[in-house]
NUSE-502970 format. One line per 5 residues: number of its first residue (from 1); their letters; for each residue x, y, z of N, C-alpha, C. Coordinates in Angstrom, 1 decimal. Layout:
REM NUSE-502970
NUM> A> X,Y,Z,X,Y,Z,X,Y,Z; ...
This chain:
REM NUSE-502970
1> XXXXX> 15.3,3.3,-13.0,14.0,3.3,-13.7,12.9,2.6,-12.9; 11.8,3.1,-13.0,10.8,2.8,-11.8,10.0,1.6,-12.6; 9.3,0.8,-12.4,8.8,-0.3,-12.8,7.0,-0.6,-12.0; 6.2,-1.2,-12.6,5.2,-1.2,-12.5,4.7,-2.0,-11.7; 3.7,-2.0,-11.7,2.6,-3.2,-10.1,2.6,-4.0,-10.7
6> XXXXX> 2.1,-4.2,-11.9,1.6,-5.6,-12.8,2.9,-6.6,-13.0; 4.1,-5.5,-13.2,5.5,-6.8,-13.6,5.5,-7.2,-12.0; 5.2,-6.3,-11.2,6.2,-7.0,-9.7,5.2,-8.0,-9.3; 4.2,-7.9,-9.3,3.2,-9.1,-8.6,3.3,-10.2,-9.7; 3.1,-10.2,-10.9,3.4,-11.1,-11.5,3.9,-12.2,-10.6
11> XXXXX> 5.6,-12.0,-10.6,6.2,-13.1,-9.6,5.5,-13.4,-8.6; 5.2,-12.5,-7.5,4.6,-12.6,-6.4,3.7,-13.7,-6.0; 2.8,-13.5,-7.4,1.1,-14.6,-7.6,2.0,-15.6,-7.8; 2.9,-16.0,-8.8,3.1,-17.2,-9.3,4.1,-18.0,-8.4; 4.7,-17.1,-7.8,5.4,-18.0,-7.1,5.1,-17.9,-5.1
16> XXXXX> 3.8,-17.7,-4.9,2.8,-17.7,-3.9,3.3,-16.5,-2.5; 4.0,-15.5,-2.8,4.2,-14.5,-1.7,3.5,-13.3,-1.8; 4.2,-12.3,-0.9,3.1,-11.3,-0.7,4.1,-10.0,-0.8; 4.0,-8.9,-1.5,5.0,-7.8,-1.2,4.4,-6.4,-0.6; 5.3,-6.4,0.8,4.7,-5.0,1.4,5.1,-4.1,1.0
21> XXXXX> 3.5,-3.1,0.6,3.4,-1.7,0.1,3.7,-0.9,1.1; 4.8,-0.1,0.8,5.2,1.3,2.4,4.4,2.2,1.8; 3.9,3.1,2.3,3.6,4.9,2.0,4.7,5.4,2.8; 4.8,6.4,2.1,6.1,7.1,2.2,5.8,8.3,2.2; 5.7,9.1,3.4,5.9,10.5,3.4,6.6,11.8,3.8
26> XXXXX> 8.1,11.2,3.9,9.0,12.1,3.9,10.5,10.8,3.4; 11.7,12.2,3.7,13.2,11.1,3.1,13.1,10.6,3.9; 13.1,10.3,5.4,13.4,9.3,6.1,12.8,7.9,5.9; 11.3,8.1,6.0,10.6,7.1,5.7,11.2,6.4,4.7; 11.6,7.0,3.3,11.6,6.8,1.9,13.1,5.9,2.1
31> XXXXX> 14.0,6.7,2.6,15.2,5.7,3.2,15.4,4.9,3.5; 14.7,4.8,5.1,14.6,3.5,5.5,13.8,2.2,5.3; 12.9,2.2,4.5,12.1,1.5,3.9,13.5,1.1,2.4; 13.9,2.0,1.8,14.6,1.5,1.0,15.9,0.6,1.3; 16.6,1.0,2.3,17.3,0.8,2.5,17.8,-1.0,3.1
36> XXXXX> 16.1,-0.9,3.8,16.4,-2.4,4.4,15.9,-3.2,3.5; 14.7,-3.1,2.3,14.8,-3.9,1.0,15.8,-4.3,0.4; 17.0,-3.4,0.4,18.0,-3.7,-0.5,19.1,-4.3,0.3; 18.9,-4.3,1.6,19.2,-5.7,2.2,18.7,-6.9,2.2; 17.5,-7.1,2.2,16.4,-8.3,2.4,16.8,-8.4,0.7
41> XXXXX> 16.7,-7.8,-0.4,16.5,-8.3,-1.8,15.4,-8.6,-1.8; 14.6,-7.4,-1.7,13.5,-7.8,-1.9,12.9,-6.7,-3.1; 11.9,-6.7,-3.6,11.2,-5.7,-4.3,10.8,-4.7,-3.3; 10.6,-3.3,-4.1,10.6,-1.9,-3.1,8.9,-1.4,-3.9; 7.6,-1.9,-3.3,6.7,-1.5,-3.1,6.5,0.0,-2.5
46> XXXXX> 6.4,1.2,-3.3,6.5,2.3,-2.8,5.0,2.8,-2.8; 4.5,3.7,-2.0,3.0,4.2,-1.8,3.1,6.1,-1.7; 2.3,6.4,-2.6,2.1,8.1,-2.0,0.8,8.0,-1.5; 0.8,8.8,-0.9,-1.2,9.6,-0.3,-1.1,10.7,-0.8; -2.5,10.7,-1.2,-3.2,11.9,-1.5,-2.5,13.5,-0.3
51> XXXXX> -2.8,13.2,1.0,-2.8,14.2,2.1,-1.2,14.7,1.8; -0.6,13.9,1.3,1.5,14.4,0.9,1.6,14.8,-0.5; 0.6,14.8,-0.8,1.0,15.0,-2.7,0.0,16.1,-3.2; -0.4,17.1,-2.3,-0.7,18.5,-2.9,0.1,19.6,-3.2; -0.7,20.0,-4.6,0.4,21.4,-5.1,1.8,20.8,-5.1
56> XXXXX> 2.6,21.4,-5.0,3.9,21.0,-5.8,4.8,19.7,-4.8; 4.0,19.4,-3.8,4.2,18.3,-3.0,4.5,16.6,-4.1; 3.7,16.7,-5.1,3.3,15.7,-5.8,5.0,15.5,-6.8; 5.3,16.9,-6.9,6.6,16.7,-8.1,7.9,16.9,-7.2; 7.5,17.0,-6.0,9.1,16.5,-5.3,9.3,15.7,-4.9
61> XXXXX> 8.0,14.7,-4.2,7.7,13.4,-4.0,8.2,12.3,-5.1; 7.8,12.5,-5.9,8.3,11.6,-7.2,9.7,11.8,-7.6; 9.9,13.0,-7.6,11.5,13.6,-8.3,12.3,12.8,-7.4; 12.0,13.5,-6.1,12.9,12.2,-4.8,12.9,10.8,-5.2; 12.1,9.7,-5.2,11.9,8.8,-5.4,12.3,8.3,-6.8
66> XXXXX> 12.3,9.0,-7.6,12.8,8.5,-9.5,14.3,8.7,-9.0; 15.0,10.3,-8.1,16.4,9.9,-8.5,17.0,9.1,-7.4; 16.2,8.7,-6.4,16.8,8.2,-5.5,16.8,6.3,-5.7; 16.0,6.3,-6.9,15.9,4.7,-7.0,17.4,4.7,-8.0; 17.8,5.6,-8.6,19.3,5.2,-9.2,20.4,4.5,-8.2
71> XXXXX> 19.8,5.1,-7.3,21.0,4.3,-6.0,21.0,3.2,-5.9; 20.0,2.3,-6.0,19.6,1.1,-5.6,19.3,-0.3,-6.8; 19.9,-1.2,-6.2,19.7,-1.8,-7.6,18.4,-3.2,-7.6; 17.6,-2.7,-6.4,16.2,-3.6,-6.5,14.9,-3.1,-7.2; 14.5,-3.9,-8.2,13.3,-3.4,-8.5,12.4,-2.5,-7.4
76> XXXXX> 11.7,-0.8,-8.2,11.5,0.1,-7.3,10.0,0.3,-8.3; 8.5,0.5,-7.5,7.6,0.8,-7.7,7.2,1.6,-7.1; 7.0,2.9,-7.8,5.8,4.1,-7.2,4.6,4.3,-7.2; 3.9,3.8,-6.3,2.3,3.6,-6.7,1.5,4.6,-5.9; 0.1,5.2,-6.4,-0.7,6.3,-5.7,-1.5,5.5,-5.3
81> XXXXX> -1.5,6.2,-4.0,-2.6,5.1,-3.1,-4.0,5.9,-2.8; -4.9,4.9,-3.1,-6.2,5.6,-2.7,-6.8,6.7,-3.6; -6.8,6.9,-4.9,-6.9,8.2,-5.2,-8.8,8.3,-5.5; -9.3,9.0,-5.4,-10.6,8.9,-6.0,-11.1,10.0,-7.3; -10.0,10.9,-7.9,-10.0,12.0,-8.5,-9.3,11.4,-9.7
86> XXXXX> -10.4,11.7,-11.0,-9.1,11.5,-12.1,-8.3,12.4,-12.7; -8.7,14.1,-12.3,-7.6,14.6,-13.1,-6.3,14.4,-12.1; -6.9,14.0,-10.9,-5.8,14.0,-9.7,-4.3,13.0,-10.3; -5.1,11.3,-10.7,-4.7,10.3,-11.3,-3.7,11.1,-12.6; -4.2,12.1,-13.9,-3.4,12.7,-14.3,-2.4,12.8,-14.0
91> XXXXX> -2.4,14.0,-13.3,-1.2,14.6,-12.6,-0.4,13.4,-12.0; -0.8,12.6,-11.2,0.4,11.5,-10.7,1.4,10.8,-12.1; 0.5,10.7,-12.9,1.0,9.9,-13.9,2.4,10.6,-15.0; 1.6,12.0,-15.0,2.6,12.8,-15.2,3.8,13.4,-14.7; 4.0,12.7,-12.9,4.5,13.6,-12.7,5.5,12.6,-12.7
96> XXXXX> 5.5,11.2,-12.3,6.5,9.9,-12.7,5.7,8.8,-12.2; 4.8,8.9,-11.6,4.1,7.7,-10.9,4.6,6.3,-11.7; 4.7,5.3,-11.3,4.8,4.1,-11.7,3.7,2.7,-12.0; 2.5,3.4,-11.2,1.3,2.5,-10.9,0.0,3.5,-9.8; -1.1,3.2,-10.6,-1.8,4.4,-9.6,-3.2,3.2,-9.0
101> XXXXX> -3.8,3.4,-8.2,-5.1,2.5,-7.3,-6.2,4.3,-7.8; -7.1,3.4,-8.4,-8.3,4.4,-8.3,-9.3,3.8,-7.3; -9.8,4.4,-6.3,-10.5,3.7,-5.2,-12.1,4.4,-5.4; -13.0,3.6,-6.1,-14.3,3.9,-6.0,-15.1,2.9,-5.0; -14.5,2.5,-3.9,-15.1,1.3,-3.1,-16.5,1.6,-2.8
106> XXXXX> -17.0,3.2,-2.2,-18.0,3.8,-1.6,-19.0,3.8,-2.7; -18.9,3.4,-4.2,-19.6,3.9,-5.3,-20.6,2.8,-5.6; -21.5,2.8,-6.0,-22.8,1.5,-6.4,-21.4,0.7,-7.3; -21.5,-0.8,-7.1,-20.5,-1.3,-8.3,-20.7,-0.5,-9.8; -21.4,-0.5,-10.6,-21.9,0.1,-12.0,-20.7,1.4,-12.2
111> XXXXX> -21.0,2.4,-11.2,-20.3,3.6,-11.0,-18.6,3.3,-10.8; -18.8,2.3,-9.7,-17.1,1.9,-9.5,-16.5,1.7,-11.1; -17.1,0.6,-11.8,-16.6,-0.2,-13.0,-16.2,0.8,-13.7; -17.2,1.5,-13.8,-17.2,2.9,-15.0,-16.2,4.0,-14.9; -16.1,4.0,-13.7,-14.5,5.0,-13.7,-13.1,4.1,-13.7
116> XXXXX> -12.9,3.2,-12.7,-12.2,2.1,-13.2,-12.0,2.2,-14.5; -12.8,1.5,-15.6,-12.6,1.2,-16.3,-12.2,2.5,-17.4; -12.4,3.9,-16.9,-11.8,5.4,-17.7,-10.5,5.4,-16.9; -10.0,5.1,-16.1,-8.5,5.0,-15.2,-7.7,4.5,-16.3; -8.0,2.7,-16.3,-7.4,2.1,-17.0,-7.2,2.2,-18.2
121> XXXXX> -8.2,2.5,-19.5,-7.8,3.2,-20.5,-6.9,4.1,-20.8; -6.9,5.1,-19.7,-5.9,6.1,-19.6,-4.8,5.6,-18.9; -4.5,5.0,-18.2,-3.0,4.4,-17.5,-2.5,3.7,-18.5; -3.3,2.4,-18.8,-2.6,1.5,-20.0,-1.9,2.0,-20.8; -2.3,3.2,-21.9,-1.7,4.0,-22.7,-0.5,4.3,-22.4
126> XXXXX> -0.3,5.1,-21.5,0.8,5.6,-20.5,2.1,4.6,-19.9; 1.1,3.2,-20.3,2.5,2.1,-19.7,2.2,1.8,-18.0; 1.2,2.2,-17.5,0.9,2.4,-16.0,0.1,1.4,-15.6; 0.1,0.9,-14.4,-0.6,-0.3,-14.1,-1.7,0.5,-12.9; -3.1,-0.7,-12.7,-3.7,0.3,-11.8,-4.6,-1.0,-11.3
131> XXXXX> -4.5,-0.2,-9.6,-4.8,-1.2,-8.8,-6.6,-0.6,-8.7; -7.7,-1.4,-8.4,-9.1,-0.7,-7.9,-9.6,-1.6,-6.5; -10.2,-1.4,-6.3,-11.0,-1.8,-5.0,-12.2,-2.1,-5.4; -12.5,-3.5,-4.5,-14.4,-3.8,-4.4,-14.5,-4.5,-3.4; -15.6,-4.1,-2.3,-15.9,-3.7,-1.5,-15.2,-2.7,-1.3
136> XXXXX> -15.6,-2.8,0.5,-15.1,-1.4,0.8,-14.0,-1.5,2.1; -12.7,-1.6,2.2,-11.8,-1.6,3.4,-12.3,0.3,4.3; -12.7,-0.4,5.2,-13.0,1.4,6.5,-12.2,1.8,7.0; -12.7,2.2,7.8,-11.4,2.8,9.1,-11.4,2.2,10.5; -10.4,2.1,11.0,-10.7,1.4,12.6,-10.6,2.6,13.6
141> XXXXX> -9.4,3.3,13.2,-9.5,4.2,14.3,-8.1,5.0,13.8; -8.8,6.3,13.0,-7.7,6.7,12.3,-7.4,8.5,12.7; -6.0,8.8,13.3,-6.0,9.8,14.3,-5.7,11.2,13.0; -6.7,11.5,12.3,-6.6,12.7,11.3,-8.0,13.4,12.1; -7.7,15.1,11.3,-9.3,15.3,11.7,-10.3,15.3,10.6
146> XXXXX> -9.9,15.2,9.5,-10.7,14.2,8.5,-11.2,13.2,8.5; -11.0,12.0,9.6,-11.2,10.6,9.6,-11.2,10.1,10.7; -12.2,10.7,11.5,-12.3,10.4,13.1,-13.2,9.3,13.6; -14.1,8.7,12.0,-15.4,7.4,12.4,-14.7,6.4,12.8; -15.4,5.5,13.0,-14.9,3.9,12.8,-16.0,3.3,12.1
151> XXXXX> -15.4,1.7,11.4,-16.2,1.2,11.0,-16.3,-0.1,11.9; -17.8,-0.3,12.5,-18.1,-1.0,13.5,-18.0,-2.6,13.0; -18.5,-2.5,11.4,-19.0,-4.4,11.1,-18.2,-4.0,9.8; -16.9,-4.8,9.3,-16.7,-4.9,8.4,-17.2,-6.0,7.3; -17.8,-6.5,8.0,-18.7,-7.7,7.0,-19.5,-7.7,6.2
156> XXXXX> -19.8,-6.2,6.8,-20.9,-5.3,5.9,-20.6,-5.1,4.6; -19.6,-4.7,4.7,-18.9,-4.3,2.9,-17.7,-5.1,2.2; -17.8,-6.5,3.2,-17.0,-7.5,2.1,-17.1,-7.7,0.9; -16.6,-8.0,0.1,-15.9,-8.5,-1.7,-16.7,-9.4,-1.7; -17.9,-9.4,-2.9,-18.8,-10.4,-3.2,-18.2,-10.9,-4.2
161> XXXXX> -17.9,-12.3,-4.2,-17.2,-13.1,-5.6,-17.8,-12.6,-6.9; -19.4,-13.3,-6.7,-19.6,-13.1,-8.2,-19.6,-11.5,-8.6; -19.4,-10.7,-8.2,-19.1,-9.6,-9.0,-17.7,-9.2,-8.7; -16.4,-10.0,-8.8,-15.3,-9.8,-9.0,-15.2,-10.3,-10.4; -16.3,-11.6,-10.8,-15.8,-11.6,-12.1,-16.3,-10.7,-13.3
166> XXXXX> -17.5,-10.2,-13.0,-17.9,-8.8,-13.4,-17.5,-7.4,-13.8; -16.5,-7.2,-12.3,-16.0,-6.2,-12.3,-14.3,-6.2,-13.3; -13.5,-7.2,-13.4,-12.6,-7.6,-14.2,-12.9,-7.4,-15.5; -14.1,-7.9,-16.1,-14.3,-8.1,-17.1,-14.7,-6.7,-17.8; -15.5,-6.1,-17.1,-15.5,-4.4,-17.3,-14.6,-3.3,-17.2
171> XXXXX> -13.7,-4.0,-16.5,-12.6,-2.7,-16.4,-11.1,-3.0,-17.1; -10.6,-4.5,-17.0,-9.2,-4.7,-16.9,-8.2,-4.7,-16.5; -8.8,-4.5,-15.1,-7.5,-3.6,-13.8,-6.8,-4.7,-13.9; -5.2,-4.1,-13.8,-4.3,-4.7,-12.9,-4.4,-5.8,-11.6; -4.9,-5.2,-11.3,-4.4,-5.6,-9.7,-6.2,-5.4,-8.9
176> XXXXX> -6.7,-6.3,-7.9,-7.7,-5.8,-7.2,-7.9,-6.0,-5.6; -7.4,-4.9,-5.3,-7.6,-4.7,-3.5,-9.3,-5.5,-3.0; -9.3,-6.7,-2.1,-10.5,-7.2,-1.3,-11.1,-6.9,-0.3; -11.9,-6.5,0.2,-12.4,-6.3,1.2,-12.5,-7.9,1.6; -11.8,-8.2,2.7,-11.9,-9.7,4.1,-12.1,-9.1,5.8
181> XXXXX> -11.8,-7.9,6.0,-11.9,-8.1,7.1,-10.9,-7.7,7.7; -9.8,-6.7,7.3,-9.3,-5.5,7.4,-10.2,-4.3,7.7; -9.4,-3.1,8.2,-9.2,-1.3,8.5,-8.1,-1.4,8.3; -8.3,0.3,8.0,-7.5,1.1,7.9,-6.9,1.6,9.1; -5.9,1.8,9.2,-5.2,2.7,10.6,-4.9,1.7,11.7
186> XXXXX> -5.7,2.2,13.0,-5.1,1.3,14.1,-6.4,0.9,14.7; -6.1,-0.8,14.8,-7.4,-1.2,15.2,-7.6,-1.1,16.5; -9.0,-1.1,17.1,-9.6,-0.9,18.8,-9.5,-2.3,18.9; -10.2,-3.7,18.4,-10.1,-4.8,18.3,-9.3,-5.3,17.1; -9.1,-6.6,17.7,-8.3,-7.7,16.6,-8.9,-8.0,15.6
191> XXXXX> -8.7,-7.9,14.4,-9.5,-8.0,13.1,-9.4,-9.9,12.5; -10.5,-10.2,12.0,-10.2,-11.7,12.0,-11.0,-11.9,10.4; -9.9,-12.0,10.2,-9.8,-12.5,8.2,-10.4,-12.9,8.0; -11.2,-13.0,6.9,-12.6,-13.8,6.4,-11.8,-14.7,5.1; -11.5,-16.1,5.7,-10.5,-16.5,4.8,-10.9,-17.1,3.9
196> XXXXX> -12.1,-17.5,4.5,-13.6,-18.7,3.3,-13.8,-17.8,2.2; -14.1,-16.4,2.8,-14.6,-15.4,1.6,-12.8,-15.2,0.5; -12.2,-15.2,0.5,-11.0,-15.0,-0.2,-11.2,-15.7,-0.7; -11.1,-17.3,-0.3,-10.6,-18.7,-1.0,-11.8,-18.7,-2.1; -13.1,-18.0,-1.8,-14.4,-17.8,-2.8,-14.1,-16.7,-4.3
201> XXXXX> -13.3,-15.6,-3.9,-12.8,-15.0,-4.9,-11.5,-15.4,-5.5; -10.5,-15.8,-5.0,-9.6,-16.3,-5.5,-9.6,-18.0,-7.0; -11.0,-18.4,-6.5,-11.5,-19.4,-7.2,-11.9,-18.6,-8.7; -12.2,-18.0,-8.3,-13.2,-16.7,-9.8,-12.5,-15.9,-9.8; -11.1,-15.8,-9.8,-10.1,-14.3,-10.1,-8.5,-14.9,-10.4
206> XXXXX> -7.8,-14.3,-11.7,-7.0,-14.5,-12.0,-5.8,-13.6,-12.3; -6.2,-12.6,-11.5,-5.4,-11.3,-11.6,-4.8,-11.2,-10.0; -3.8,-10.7,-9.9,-3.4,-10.2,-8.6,-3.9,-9.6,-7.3; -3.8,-10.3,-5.6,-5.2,-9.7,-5.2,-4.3,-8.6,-4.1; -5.1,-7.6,-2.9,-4.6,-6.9,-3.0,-5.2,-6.7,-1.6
211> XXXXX> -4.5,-6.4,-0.2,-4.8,-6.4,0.9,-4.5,-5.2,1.8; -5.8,-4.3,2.1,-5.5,-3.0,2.7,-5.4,-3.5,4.3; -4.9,-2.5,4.9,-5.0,-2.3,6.6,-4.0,-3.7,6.9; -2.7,-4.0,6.7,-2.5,-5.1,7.1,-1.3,-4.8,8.2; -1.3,-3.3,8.6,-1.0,-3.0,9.8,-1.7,-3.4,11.4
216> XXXXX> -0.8,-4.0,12.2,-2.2,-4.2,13.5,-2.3,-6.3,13.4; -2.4,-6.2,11.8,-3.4,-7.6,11.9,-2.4,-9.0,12.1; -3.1,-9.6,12.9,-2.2,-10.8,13.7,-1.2,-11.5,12.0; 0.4,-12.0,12.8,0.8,-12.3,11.6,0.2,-13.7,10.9; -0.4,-14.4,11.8,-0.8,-15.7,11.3,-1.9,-15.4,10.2
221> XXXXX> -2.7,-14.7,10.2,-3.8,-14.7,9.6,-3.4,-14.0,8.3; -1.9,-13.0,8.2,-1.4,-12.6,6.8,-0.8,-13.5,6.1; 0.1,-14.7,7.1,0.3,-15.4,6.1,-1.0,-16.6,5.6; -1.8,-16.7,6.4,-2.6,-17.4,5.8,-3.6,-16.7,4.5; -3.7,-15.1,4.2,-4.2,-14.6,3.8,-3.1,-14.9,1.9
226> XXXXX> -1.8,-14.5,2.5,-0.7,-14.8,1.6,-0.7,-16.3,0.6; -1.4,-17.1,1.4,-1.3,-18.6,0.8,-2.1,-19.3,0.2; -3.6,-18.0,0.1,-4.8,-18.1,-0.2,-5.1,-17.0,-1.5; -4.0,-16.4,-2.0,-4.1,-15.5,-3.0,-3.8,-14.2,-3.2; -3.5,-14.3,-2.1,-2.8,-12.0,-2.1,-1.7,-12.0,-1.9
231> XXXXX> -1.0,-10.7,-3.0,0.4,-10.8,-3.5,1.3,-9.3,-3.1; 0.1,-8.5,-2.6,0.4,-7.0,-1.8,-0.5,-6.8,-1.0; 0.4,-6.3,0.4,-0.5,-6.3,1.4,0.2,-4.8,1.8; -0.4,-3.7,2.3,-0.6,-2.6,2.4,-0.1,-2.3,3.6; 1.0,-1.5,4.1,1.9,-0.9,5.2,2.3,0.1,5.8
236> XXXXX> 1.0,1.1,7.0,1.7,2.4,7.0,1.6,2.6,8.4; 0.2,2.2,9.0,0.0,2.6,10.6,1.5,2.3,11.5; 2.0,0.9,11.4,3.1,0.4,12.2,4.5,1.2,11.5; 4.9,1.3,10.3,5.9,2.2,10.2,6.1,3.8,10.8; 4.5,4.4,10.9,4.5,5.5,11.9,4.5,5.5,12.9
241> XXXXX> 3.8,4.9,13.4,4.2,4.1,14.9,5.6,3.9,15.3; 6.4,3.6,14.7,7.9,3.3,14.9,8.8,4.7,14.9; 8.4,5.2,13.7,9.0,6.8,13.4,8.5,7.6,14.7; 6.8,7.7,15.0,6.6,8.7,15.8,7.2,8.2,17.0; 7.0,6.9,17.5,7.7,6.6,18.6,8.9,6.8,18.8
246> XXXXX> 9.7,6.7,17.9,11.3,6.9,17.9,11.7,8.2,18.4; 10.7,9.7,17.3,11.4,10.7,17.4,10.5,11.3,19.3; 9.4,10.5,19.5,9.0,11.0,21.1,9.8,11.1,22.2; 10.7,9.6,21.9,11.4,9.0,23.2,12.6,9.8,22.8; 13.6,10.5,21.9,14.7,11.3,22.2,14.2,12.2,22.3
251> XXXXX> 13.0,12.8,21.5,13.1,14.5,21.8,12.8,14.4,23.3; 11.8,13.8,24.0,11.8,14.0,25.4,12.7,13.4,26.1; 14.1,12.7,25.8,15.6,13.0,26.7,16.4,13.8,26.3; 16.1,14.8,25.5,16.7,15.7,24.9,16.9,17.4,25.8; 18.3,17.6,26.1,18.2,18.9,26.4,18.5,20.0,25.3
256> XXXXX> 19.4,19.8,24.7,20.2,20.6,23.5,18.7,20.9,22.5; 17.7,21.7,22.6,17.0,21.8,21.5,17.8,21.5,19.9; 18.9,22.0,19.7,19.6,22.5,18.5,20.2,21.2,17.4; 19.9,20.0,18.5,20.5,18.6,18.2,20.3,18.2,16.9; 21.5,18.1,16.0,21.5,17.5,14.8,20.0,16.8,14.1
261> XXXXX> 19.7,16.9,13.3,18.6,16.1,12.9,19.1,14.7,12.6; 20.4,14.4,12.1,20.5,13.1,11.9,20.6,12.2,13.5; 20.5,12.8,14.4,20.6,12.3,15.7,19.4,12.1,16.0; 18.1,13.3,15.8,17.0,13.0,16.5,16.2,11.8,15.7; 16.6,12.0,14.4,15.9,10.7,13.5,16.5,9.5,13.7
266> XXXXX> 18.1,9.2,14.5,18.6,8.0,14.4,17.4,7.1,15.3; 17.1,6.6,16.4,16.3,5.9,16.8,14.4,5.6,16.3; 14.2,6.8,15.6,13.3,6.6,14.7,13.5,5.6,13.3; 14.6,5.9,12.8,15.1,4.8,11.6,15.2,3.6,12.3; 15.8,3.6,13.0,16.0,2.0,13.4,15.1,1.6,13.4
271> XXXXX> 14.0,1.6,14.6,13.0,1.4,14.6,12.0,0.9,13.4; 11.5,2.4,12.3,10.9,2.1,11.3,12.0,0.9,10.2; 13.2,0.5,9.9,13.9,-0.5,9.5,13.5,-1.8,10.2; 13.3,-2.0,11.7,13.0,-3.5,12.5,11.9,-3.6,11.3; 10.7,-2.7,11.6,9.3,-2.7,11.0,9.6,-3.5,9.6
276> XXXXX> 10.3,-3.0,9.0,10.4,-3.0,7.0,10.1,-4.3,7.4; 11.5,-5.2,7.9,12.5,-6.1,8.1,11.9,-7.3,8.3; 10.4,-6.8,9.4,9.7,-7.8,9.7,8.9,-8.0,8.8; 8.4,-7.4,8.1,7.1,-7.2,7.2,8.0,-7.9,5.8; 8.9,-8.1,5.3,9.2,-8.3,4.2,9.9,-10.2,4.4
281> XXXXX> 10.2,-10.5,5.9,10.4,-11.5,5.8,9.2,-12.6,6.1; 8.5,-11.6,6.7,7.2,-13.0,7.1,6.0,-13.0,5.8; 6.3,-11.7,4.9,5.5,-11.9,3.8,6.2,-13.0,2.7; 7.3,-13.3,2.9,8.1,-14.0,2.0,8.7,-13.3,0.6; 9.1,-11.9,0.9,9.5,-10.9,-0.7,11.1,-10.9,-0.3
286> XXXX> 12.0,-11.5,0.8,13.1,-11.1,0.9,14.1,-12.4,0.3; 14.8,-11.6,-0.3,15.5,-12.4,-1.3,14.6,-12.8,-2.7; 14.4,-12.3,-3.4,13.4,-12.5,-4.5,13.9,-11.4,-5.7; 15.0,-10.9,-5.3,15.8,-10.0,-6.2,17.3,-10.5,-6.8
């Protein structure tokens, strides 16, 4: 049984760590991400995207993930990442989601709160926990052909305190993702946490905080990010990185086109496992099961 954002961070906030969110978009991923949690004992932060969960993509995704957490005996969350559509949010919730993020970051606040706060009415009901965003986390340099900008000054769309307490109070979210000084994807430069600005909202917020792009970003500055109030920190650039690197370096020593898949994926697993392995012990979530 799949379990929610709100019960897992709970612990997280109170007892001052951080649990990494994987996105998951295929079994291997979904495997090896699971697999080395339930070695570490840690909680299993799971992520879908929008781009993996079209058309009937959405109910094999979940179906996978609902029977495959029977395997496993660590708390397992399925959460939709990024969604900006509510009949979309629907459909996830129906299909087994566990926890969904409605992302209005780009929206005047008034407009964010307002749908936020029609998310949450409809999730709560449902038993569903739901993460939102204020400010705005960008992109650094993200290789789709949907998402080829960059954002140059992230400072621009940092998390203004006083309207975190605003925005709570209008909506009831779960959980709220901060704009400090993160991207999305893979950064061109080193990104440098805005830690004063955290320690500003974390003073005026009492709900669980929530950290995109923490692929790339030096580990010092996540655990300092970790010790200062954020209890999920977001994980996908470097687990692809590991996978695509994995499956580059055999297919090109590869002569046998016909080669087993479980061979051509073996050094890609490893790989994406190092990743989990690191990410769950420097956040502090391993052993916490």
């Amino acid at each position: 049984m799949l379990v929610s954002l709100k019960e897992m961070l709970k612990d997280a906030k109170m007892n001052k760590y951080a649990i990494p969110a994987f996105d998951i978009s295929n079994y291997e991923m979904l495997t090896a991400v699971l697999e080395t949690l339930e070695e570490e004992k840690s909680p299993a932060l799971l992520m879908g995207l929008g781009v993996d969960l079209q058309g009937k993509n959405m109910n094999y995704l979940t179906s996978m993930v609902k029977a495959i957490s029977e395997h496993f005996t660590i708390p397992i969350c399925f959460h939709l990442d990024h969604a900006t559509d509510f009949e979309f949010i629907k459909r996830a919730v129906d299909s087994g989601f566990s926890s969904v993020m409605y992302d209005g970051s780009i929206l005047p606040f008034e407009e964010n709160a307002k749908n936020t706060a029609k998310v949450v009415e409809f999730a709560h009901l449902k038993g569903i926990s739901v993460e939102a965003e204020l400010g705005h986390v960008g992109n650094a340099s993200v290789g789709s052909i949907s998402e080829t900008g960059s954002d140059t000054d992230p400072d621009e769309s940092l998390t203004i305190p006083s309207e975190v307490v605003k925005f709570i109070e209008k909506t009831n979210v779960d959980a709220l993702a901060v704009a400090i000084g993160t991207a999305h994807g893979v950064y061109q430069k080193t990104p440098e946490l805005r830690i004063d600005r955290l320690k500003e909202i974390t003073a005026v917020c009492d709900i669980p905080l929530v950290l995109h792009g923490g692929s790339g970003t030096p580990i010092n500055q996540l655990k300092s990010a970790i010790k200062n109030g954020i209890t999920k920190i977001n994980i996908y650039s470097d687990v692809l990185f590991a996978l695509n690197q994995g499956l580059k370096n055999t297919l090109n020593g590869m002569s046998n086109p016909s080669t087993w898949p479980y061979i051509v994926y073996e050094n890609a697993i490893k790989g994406m496992k190092e990743v989990v392995r690191e990410k769950v012990r420097s956040f502090g979530s391993n052993n916490r099961v």
